[in-house]
N, C-alpha and C positions, 0 to 999 in steps of 0.2 A: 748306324743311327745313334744321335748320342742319347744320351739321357733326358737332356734341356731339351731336345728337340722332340724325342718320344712324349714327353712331359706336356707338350704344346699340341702335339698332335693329339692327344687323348683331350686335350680342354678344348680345342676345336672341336671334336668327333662329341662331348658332351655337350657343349653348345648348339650343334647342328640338330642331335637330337632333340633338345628343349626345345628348339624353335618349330623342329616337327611337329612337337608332343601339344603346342599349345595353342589353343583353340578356342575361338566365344561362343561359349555358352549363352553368356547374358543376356537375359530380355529389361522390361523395362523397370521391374521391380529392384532386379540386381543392381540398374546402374544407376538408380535412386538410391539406393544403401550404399553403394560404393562413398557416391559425393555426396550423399552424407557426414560419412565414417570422414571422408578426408578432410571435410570443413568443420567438425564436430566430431575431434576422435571420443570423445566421453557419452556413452547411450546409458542412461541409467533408468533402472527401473520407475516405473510409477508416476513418470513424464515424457520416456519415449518409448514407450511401450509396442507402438505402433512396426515401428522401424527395428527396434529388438527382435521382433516375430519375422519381420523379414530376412533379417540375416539369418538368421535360427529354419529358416524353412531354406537359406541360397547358401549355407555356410561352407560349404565345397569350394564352388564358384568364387564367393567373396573374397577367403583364404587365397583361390590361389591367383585371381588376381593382383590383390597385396602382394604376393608374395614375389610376384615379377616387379616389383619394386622395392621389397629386400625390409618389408614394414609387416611385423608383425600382428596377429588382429586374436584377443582375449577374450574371451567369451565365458561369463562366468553366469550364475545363476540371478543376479539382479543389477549387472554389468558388463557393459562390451568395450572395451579399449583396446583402441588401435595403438600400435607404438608408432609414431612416424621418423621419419628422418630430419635432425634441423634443416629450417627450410633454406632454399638458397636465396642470395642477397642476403646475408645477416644484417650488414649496418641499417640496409633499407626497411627491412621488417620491425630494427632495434628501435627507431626513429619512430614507429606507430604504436612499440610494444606500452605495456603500463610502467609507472616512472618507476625507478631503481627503488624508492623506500617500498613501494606496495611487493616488488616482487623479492624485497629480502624479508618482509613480514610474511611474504606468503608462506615461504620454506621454513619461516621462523614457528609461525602458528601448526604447520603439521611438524618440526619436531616435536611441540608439546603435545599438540594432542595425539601423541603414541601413548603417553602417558594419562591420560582423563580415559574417567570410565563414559558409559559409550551414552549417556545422557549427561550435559554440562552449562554449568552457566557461563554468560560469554566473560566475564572478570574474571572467574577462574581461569579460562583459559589464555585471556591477554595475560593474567599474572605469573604463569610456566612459560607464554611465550617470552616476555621479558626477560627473565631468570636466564631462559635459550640465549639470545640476543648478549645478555653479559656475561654469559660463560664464554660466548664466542668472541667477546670483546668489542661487540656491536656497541655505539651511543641508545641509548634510555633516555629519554627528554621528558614521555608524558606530557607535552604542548597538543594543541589541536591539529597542529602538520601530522606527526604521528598518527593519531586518533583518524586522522580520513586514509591516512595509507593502510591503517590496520582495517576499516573498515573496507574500504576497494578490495584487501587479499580475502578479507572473509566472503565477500560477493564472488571471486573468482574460485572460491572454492568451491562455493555455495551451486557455483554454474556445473564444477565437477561431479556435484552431488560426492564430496569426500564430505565436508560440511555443512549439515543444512541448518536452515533455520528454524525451529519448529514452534517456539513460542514470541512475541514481542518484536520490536522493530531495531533489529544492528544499526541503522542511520543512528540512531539515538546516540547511540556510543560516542559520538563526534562531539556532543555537549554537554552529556554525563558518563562518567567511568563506568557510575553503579548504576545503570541502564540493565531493567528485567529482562534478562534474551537467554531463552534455553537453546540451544543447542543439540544437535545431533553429530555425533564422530561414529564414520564407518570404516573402524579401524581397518577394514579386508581391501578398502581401495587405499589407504593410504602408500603400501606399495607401490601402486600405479604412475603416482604422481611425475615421477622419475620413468621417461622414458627411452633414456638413451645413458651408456654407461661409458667409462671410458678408466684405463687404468691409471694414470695419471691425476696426480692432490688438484683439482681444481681452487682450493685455496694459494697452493702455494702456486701453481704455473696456470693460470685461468688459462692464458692465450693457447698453450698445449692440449690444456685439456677438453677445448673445445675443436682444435684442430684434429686432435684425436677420434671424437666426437661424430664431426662431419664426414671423416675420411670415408670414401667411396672407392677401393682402387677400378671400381668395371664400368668402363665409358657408356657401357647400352644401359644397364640400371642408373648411374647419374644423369644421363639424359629422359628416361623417363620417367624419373623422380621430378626432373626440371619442366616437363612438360606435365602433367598431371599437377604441380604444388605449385607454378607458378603462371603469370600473364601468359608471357611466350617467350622463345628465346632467341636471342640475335646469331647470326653466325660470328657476329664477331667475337665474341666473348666464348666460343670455341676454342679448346686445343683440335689437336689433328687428328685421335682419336672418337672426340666428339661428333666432330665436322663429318667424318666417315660413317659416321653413323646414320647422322641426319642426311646424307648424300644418297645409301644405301638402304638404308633398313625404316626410314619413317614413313614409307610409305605401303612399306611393304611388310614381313612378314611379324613383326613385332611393332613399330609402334601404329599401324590402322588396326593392329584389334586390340591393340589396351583402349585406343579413343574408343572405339569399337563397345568396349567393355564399360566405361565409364556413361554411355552414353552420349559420346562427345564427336564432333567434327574434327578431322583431320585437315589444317589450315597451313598449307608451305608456298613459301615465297622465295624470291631470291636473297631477301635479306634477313630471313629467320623463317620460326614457323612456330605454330601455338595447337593448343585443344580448344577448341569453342565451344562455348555452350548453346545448344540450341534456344530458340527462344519458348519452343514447348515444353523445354524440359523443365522450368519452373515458374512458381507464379510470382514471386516477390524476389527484388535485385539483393537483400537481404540472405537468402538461401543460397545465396552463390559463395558467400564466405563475409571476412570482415572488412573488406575492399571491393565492393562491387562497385563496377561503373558501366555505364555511365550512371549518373543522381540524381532528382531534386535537390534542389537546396544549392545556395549561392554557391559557396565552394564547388559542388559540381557544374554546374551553369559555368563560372566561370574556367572552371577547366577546360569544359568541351568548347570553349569560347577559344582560348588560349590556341587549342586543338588546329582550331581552325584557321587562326591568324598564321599560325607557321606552317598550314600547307599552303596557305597562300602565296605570304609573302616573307617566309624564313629563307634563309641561305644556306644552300647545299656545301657540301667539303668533301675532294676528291674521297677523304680519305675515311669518310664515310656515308658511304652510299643509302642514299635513300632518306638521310638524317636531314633534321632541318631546324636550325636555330635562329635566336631571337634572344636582343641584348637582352639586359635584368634592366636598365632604363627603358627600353622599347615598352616589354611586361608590366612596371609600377602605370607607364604612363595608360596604357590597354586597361589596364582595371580600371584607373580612377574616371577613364571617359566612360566606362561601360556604366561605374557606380554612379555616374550623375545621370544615366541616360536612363536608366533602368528605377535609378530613386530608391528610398529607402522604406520600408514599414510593409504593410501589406500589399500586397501584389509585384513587391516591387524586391532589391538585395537586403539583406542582415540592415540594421543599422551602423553597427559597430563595424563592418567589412567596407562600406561604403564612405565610411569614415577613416578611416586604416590601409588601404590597398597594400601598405607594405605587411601588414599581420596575414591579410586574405594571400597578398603573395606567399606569404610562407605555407599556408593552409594548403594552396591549391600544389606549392613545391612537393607538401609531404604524402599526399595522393597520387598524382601524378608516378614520383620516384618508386612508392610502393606498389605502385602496379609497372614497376620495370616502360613504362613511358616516355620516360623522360631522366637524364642523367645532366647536370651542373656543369659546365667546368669553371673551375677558378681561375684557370691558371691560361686563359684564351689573353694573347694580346694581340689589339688593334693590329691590322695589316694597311688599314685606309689614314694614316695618321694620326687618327684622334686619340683617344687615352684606352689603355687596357680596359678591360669590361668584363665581367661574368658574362657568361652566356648559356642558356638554356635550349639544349638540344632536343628536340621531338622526336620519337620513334618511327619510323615508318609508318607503324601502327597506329599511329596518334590519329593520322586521316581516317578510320574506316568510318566514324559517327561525322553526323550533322548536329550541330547545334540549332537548340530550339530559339527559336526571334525574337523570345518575349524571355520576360525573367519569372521567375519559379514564384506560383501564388505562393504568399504565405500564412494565410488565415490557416487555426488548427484545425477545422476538417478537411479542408483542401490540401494541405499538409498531410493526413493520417491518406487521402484518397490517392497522393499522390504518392509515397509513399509504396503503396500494396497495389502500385503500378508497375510491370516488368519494363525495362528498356526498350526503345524501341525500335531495336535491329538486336541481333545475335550478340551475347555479349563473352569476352575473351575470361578462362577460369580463372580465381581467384579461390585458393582453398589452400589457409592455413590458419595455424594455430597455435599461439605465444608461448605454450609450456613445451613443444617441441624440443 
């Protein structure tokens, strides 16, 4: 026997044990914390206090869940952070993420405040993050573009509980520099921030360092990483190791008891397969992550609209099964009949969207794409002679809702009611998170 081969045979023999060795525990506290933790890796004391004690009483179980997806989980004395993995679909998540100036302010503001003692005012600290910024050779404008991205990174912090607010209002900072806002720095998470490392200058080679980053070489943990972090996954967008997996093993001895664990439905088809979430398992579409669907509100109204146009009357292609498209002229013209039928103001779409269909197309594009729904091609030409066309393909998936008949009240309590209304069938996970 050779060596390579002994060498395989032992990762085999170590695999087969794991899969022996691992078993659910989880009731339904566990798999509350789990989706939690995956849509909100940051628990910080004295706001989720609740959810702390739950991990803190399931920390075994939690661990070694995580752990079958290769995601570390921190448990410190007034902090729980999970490390995840970046998510997949990066451009499609990049598209939702917050703009480029808020997330180089972000990492700007915690280099400075390594530096600020652990009560600060917010000028003091915009003025070390600056200093940061031209060391690094960043632009310095001080305009009010600036001033709202500094203040968006300081809300993102503020959500990490690295930065909180403790006295005055940060929005102020957007009108005045020398706006009164004490601050709090917990210099013990600011390690945190950073949860994925990789050996490679992400200054000098970004695209390496993030490929570094993502790498997964083991097909069973990248795929349920992909089923736990993301909608669901197509088989097409499989390799052969993927595929085997999902062919093999998702129903069986590893991925039904991670859904299992998560609290989740085990959902396969012939054209992919996903986790769903039950519709008991929370009260508000909100908790599902920062993509939930279905929604109130035009943009989802009009998506689950869309949804429905191309199981109807979209166009199938050999060469992908199950998919169903619909020109970008067919789309503009679907909105703007919807927007006159439906009318605008209360009871009725957006103003602005009903006035726009090409803006709402793009709204409903960038929902859609980030819940892996729906993919673009550019590059489709006419076969029936008319002129080339975008085309917007639908998921298989796209079919499982019904669109509601009427357009989404919009008065503000009908709004807040609808709102802290769950969807009204099962809806597919969404759990992720931008500093990933």
């Amino acid at each position: 026997m050779s060596e390579a081969q002994a060498g395989n045979d032992a990762a085999e023999q170590t695999e087969n044990r794991g899969r022996r060795a691992w078993s659910v525990e989880a009731d339904a506290e566990v798999s509350a914390a789990l989706r939690t933790l995956a849509a909100r890796p940051w628990l910080v004391a004295g706001r989720d206090d609740e959810t702390i004690a739950a991990v803190r009483r399931n920390l075994d179980t939690v661990r070694e869940a995580f752990a079958r997806l290769g995601w570390v989980l921190v448990v410190e004395r007034d902090l729980v952070r999970l490390r995840k993995s970046p998510p997949v679909r990066r451009d499609a998540w990049a598209a939702t993420a917050p703009a480029p100036a808020t997330c180089s302010w972000f990492f700007l503001l915690v280099a400075a405040a390594e530096a600020m003692p652990p009560r600060v005012g917010l000028a003091q600290l915009v003025t070390a993050a600056r200093a940061a910024a031209a060391e690094a050779g960043l632009p310095v404008t001080t305009d009010i573009a600036e001033r709202r991205a500094i203040v968006a990174a300081l809300r993102m912090l503020d959500e990490r509980g690295v930065i909180e607010q403790m006295d005055g209002v940060v929005d102020g900072f957007v009108h005045d520099e020398h706006a009164p806002v004490l601050l709090a720095v917990h210099h013990t998470r600011l390690s945190h921030v950073i949860a994925n490392f990789a050996d490679a200058d992400p200054s000098a080679d970004p695209a390496g360092w993030l490929a570094l980053v993502e790498r997964e070489p083991d097909a069973a943990r990248r795929m349920r990483r992909r089923l736990v972090d993301d909608t669901l996954v197509h088989v097409a967008d499989l390799d052969e190791a993927e595929a085997d997996w999902l062919s093999r093993r998702f129903r069986g001895d590893d991925g039904a008891p991670l859904a299992a664990a998560f609290g989740l439905h085990a959902e396969r088809r012939a054209e992919g397969a996903a986790f769903v979430v039950p519709a008991e398992a929370f009260r508000r579409p909100r908790e599902l992550g920062p993509l939930p669907f279905p929604t109130p509100g035009t943009t989802g109204h009009a998506a689950l609209l869309l949804c429905d146009a191309a199981a109807v009357d979209g166009t199938l292609a050999a060469d992908r099964p199950g998919w169903r498209a619909i020109r970008d002229s067919t789309v503009l013209a679907l909105l703007a009949s919807w927007g006159q039928q439906f009318g605008a103001g209360r009871g009725g779409w957006a103003g602005e969207d009903v006035d726009n269909p090409a803006g709402l197309a793009g709204k409903v594009r960038a929902l859609l794409t980030g819940l892996n729904l729906l993919r673009i091609d550019d590059t489709t030409a006419a076969d029936d002679g008319e002129s080339a066309e975008r085309l917007w393909w639908f998921s298989p998936a796209a079919g499982r809702w019904r669109p509601a008949t009427t357009a989404t009240t919009r008065g503000p309590a009908t709004r807040r009611a609808a709102r802290d209304q769950p969807p009204p069938s099962d809806a597919l996970l969404i759990l992720d998170s931008p500093e990933r």
